[in-house]
C-alpha positions in Angstrom: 12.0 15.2 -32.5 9.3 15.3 -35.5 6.8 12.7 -35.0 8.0 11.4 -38.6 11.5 11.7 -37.8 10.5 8.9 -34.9 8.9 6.8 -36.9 11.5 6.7 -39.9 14.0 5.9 -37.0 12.0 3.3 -35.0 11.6 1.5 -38.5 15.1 1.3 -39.2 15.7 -0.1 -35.2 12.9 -2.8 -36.0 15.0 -3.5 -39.6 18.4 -3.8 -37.5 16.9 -6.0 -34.3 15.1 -8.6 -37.0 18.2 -8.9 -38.8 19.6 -9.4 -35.1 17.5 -11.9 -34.3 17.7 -13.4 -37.0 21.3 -13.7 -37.0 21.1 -14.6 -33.9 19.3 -18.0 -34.7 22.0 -19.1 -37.4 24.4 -18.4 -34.6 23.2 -20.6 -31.7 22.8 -23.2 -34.6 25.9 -23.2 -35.9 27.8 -23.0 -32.5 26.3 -26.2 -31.2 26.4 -27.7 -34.6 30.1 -27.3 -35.3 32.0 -26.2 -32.1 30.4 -26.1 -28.8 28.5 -29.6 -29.5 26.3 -28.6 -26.1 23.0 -30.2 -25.5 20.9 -28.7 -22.6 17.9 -30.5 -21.1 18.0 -33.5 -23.4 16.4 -33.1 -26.9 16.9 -34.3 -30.5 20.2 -33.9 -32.3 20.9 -31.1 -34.5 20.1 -31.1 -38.0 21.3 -29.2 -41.1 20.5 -25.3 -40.7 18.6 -25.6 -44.3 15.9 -27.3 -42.6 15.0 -24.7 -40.6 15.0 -22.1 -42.8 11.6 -21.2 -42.7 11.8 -20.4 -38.9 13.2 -17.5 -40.4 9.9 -16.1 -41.9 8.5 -16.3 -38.4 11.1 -14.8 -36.1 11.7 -11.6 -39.3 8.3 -10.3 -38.5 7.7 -11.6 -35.1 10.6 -10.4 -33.0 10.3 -6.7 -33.5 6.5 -6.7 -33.6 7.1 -8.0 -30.3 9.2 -5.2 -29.1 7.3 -2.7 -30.2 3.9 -4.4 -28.0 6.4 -4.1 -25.0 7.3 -0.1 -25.7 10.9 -0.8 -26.6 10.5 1.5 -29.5 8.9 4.5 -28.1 10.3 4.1 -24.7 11.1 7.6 -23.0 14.7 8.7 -23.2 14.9 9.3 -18.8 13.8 5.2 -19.2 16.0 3.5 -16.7 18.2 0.2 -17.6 16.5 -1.9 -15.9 13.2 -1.0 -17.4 14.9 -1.2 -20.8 16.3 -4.4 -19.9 12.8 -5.7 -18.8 11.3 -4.5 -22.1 13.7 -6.5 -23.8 13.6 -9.8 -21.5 9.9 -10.0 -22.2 10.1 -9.5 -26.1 13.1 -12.0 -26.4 11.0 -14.2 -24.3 7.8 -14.4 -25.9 9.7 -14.8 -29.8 10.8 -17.6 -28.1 7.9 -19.3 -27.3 6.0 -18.1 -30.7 8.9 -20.4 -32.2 8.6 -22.8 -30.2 4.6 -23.1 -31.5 5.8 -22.6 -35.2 7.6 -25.8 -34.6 4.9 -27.8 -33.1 2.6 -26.8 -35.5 4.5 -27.5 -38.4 5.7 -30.7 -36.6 9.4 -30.1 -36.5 11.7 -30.9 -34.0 14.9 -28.9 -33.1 17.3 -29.5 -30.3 16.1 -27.4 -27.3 19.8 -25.9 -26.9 19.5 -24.1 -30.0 16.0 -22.3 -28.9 18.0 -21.7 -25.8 20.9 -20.4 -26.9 18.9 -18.3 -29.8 17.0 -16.5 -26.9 20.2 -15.6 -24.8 22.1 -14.7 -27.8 19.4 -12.4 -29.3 19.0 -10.7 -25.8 23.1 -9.7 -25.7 23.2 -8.8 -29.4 20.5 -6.3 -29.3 21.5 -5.0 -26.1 25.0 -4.5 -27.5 23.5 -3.2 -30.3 21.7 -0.3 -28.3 24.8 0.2 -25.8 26.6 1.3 -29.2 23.8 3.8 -30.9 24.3 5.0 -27.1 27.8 5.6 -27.5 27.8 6.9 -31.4 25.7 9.1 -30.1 27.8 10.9 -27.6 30.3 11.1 -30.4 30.7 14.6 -31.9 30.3 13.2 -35.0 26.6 11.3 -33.9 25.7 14.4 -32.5 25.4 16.1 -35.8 24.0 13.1 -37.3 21.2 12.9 -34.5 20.8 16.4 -32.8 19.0 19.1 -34.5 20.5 21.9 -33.0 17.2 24.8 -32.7 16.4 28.6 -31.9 13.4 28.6 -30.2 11.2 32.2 -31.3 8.2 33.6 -29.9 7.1 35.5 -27.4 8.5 34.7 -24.0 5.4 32.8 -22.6 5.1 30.5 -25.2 9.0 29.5 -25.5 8.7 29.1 -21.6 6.0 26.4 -22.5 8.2 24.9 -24.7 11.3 24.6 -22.6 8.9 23.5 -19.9 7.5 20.8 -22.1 10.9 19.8 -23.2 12.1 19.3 -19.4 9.3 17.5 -18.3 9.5 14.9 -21.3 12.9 15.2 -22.8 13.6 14.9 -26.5 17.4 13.3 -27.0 17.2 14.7 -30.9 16.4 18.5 -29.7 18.9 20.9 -28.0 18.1 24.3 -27.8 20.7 26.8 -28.4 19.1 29.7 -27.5 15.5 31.7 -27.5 14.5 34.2 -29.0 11.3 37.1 -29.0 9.9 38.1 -32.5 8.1 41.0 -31.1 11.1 42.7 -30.0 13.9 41.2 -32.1 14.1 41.9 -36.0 14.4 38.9 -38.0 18.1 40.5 -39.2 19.0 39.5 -35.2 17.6 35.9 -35.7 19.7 35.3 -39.2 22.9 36.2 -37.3 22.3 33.9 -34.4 21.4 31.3 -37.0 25.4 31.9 -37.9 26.7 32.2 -34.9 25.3 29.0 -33.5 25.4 27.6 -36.8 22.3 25.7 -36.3 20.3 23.5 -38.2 16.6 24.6 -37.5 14.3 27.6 -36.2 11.4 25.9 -33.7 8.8 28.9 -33.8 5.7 29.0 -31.6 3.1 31.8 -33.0 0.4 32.0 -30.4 1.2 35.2 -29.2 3.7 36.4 -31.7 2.8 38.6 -34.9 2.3 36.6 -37.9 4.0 38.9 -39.9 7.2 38.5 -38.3 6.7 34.9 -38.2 5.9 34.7 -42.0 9.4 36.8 -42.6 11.5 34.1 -39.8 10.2 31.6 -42.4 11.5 33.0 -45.6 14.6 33.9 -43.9 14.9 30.3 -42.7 14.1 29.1 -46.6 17.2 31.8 -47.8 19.6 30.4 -45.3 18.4 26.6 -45.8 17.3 26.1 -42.2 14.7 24.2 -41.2 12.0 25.5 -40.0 8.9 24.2 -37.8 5.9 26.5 -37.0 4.1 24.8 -34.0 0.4 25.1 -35.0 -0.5 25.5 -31.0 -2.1 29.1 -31.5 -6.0 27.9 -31.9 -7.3 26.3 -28.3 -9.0 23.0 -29.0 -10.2 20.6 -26.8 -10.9 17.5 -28.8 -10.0 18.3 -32.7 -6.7 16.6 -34.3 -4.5 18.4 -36.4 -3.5 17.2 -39.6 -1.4 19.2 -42.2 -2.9 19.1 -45.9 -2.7 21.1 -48.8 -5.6 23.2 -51.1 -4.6 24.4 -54.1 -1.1 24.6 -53.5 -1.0 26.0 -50.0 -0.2 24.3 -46.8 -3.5 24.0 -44.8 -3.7 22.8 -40.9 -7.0 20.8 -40.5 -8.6 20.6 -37.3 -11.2 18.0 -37.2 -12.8 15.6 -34.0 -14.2 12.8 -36.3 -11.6 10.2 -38.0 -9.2 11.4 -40.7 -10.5 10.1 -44.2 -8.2 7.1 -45.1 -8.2 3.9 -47.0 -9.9 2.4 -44.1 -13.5 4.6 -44.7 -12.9 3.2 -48.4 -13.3 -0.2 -47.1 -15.6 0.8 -44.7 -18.1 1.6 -47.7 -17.3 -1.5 -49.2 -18.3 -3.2 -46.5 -21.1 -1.8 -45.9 -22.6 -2.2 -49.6 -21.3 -5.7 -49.4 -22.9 -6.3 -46.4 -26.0 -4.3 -46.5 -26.9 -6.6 -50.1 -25.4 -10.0 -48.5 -27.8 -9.2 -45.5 -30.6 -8.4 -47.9 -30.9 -11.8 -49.2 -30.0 -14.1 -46.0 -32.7 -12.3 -44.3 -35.5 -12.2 -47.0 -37.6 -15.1 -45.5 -37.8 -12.8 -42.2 -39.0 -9.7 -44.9 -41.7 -12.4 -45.6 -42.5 -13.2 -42.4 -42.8 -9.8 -41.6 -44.8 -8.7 -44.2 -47.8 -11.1 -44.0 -47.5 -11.1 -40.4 -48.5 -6.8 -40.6 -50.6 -7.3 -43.1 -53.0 -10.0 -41.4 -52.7 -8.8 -38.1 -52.2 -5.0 -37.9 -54.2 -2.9 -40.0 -52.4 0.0 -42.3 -48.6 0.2 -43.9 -46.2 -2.2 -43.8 -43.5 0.4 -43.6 -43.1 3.1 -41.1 -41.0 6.2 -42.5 -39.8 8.9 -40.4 -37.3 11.7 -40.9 -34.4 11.4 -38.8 -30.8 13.6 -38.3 -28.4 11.5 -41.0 -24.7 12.8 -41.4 -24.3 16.2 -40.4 -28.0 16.7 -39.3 -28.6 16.2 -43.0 -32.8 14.7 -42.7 -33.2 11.5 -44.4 -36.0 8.8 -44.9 -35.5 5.8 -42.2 -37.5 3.0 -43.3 -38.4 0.1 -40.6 -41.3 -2.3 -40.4 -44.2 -1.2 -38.2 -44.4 -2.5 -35.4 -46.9 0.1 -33.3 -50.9 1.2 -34.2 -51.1 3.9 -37.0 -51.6 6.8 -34.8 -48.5 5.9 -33.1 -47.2 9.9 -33.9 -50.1 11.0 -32.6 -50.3 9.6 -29.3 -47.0 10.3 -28.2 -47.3 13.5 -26.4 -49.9 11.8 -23.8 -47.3 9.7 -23.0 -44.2 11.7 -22.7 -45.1 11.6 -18.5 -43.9 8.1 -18.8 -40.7 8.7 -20.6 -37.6 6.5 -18.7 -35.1 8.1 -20.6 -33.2 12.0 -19.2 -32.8 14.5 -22.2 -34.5 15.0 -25.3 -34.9 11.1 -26.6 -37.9 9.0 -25.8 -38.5 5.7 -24.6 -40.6 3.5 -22.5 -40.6 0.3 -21.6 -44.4 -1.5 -22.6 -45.2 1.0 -24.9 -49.1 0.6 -25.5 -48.6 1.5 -29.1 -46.7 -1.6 -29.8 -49.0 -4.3 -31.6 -49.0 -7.8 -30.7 -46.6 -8.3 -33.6 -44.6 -5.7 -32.9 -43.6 -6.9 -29.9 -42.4 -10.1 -31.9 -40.4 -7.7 -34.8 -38.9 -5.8 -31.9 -37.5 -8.2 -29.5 -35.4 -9.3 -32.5 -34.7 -6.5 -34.2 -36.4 -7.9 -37.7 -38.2 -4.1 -37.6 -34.7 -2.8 -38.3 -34.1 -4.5 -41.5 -35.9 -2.3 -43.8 -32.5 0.3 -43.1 -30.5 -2.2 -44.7 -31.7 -0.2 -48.3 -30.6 3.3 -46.0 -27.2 1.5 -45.7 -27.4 0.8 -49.9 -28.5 4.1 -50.4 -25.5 6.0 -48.8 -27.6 7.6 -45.8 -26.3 5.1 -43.1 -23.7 2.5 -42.4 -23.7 -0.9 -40.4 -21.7 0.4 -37.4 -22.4 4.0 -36.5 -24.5 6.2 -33.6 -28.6 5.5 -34.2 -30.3 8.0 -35.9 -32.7 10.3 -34.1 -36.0 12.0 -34.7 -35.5 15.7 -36.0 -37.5 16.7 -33.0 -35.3 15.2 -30.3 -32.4 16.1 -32.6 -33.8 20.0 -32.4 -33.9 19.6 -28.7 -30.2 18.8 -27.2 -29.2 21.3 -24.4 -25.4 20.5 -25.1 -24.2 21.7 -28.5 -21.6 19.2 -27.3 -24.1 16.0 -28.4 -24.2 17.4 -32.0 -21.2 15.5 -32.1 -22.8 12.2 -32.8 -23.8 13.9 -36.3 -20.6 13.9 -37.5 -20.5 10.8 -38.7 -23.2 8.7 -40.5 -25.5 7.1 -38.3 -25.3 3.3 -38.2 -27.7 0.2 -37.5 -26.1 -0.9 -35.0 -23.3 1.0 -32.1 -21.3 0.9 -28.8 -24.7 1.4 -26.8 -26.9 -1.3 -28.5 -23.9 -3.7 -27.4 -23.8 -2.0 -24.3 -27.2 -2.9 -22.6 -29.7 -0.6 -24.1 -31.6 -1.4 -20.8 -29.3 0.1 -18.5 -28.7 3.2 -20.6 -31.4 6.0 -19.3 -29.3 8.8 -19.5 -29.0 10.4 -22.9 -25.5 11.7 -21.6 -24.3 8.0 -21.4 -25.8 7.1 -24.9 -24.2 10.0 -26.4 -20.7 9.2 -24.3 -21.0 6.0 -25.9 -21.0 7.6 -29.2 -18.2 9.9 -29.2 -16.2 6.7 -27.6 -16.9 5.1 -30.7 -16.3 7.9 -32.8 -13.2 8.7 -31.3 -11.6 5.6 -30.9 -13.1 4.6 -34.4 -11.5 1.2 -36.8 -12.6 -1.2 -38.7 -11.5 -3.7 -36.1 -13.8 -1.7 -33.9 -16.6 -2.3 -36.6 -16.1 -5.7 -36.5 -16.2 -6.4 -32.9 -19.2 -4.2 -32.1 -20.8 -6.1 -35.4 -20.3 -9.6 -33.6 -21.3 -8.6 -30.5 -24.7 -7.5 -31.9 -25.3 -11.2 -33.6 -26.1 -12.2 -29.6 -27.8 -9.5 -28.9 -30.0 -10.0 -31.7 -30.8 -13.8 -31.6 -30.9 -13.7 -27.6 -33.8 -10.5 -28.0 -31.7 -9.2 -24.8 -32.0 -5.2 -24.6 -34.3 -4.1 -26.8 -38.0 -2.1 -26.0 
């Protein structure tokens, strides 16, 4: 099944379980209220239903957000009943217990044979509930509501895959009627099977099948109204996502390893404008402080500019408060000998180029805070891999750590969280990276950007 087709379905499923549970809380009321008159473990009496109507806007949202953090929704059709069963215990019992909380917080009292009764009934209804999707289903009339009934085309390698795949981990919305190879069976051949099985769509794998063919299995697909689903598996690809788009009217597959452009990079920008001008003002007495403190005790610029790799490898102008001697640049070959970091990045621990004052601005990262116009000016963000030198960017062995690029480098990231200390392999640095980069959020963001407030006021990691 489509990965859309699942999630249309497992919306509907959460629609139908929070009207279930939702019934299911009027129920236990109204039972105890007006016929069973049952009242478990003591408790207060049981008030009109209208006063707990706001329970409601709690257990709607709750109860199959709840199932869904226990799998019920994307649970494997070989899952056993008593894993299902499990699943469902759990979710039934937690929505208990997040009522329970509702009503201490909002200081309401309810007899504790309703909350009883509400978690035993919810539990039967929506196990009934899935007992009878389990049973429509087996009904010739569920079947062709919920089976897609496929020819599987291509050449005989690639449907092997497939039918491999598909016996490994089973899909209870696919059955295959029969399969089919493009290179030595004209398209004529696959229209009649399409009538003679009468089925309802054409899977077609194109690795190692002529695209021509494929292209004409298509249109013959469109004539006949079958649907048709070209898996896009015919490019190798070891960490890129696929995504289908369109450009000027045709369908375009997208391969890409860095995170899909969505309303969440919009709010990323926000952000870091936001925060990047916010920042600029709390920490203007330190810009101060900074200033004079160069100026009166370190002869030369203020600022230290360097190029470094920004999005893409694109160079841009870093700006940071200086915090070694002038010919800093200079000296830095005689000390490469003393280098503690492997690969092509640099760093030592008591670098003699540091000034008095330096030391200061570094232990607390105030040198940094000149970025914070990089981050207004579009060439870095908050949160995002440290930009390097062109020089150590011009010397990676692995074409691999160009990766990092591919996003814009940040002020802060995964390894200045991580202990920068303990980080003297480039490899780990740049794993660190591409961990952020491909598990990449805003809640991410947001976590790595608090755990840098410590790290910052403590001084702990930096060089």
């Amino acid at each position: 099944m489509l990965r859309r087709q699942k999630q249309i379905r497992a919306q509907i499923q959460k629609l139908l379980d929070a009207a279930l549970f939702a019934f299911a809380f009027w129920l236990a009321h109204s039972l105890l209220d007006t016929g069973l008159k049952v009242y478990f473990f003591g408790g207060a009496p049981i008030e009109r239903f209208s006063d707990y109507l706001w329970l409601l806007l709690v257990i709607i949202p709750v109860s199959p957000f709840l199932l869904e953090r226990q799998g019920f929704y994307n649970r494997p059709s070989v899952a056993s009943w008593k894993t299902f069963c499990w699943q469902l215990f759990k979710a039934t019992s937690l929505t208990v217990i997040v009522v329970i909380s509702a009503m201490f917080l909002g200081k309401e009292i309810l007899a504790r044979s309703v909350i009883i009764f509400f978690g035993v009934i919810s539990f039967i209804l929506v196990l009934i509930k899935e007992e009878l999707i389990r049973l429509w289903v087996r009904t010739r009339f569920g079947r062709a509501q919920m089976i897609k009934r496929v020819i599987l085309v291509g050449a005989p390698e690639d449907t092997a895959r497939v039918m491999a795949e598909l016996h490994l981990n089973p899909s209870p919305g696919i059955e295959i009627l029969e399969r089919v190879n493009l290179n030595e069976t004209s398209v004529d051949q696959l229209v009649e099977l399409l009538h003679t099985h009468s089925a309802n769509g054409v899977m077609l794998t194109a690795k190692h099948t002529y695209f021509g063919q494929i292209e004409k299995a298509i249109q013959a697909c469109e004539i006949e109204g079958v649907e048709a689903w070209l898996l896009a598996d015919f490019f190798n690809t070891q960490v890129s996502q696929t995504s289908l788009d369109e450009f000027n009217g045709r369908p375009t597959l997208v391969f890409r390893s860095t995170p899909e452009e969505s309303w969440q990079h919009l709010v990323k920008l926000i952000v870091d404008v936001t925060g990047a001008a916010v920042l600029l003002v709390i920490s203007s007495p330190f810009w101060i402080f900074a200033t004079l403190a160069i100026r009166l005790r370190s002869p030369g610029p203020v600022l230290f500019k360097q190029e470094r790799a920004g999005l893409n490898g694109k160079p841009f102008t870093m700006l940071k408060f200086r915090s070694m001697v002038t010919d800093a640049e200079q000296r830095k070959r005689e000390l490469e000998v003393l280098n503690e970091m492997t690969g092509p990045v640099f760093k030592v621990s008591d670098d003699p180029r540091i000034t008095p004052i330096g030391r200061i601005l570094r232990k607390y990262s105030i040198d940094e805070l000149p970025q914070l116009y990089n981050v207004l000016r579009g060439e870095m963000s908050l949160v995002g891999p440290r930009p390097l030198p062109l020089d150590e960017v011009r010397r990676f062995d692995d074409l691999a750590h160009r990766r990092r690029l591919s996003v814009k480098p940040g002020l802060t990231c995964l390894w200045q969280v991580s202990g920068r200390n303990q980080v003297t392999d480039f490899r780990d640095w740049v794993r660190l990276d591409l961990e952020y980069i491909d598990n990449w959020s805003l809640w991410l963001d947001f976590k790595i950007l608090v755990r840098t407030v410590p790290v910052v006021i403590l001084g702990t990691g930096a060089k």
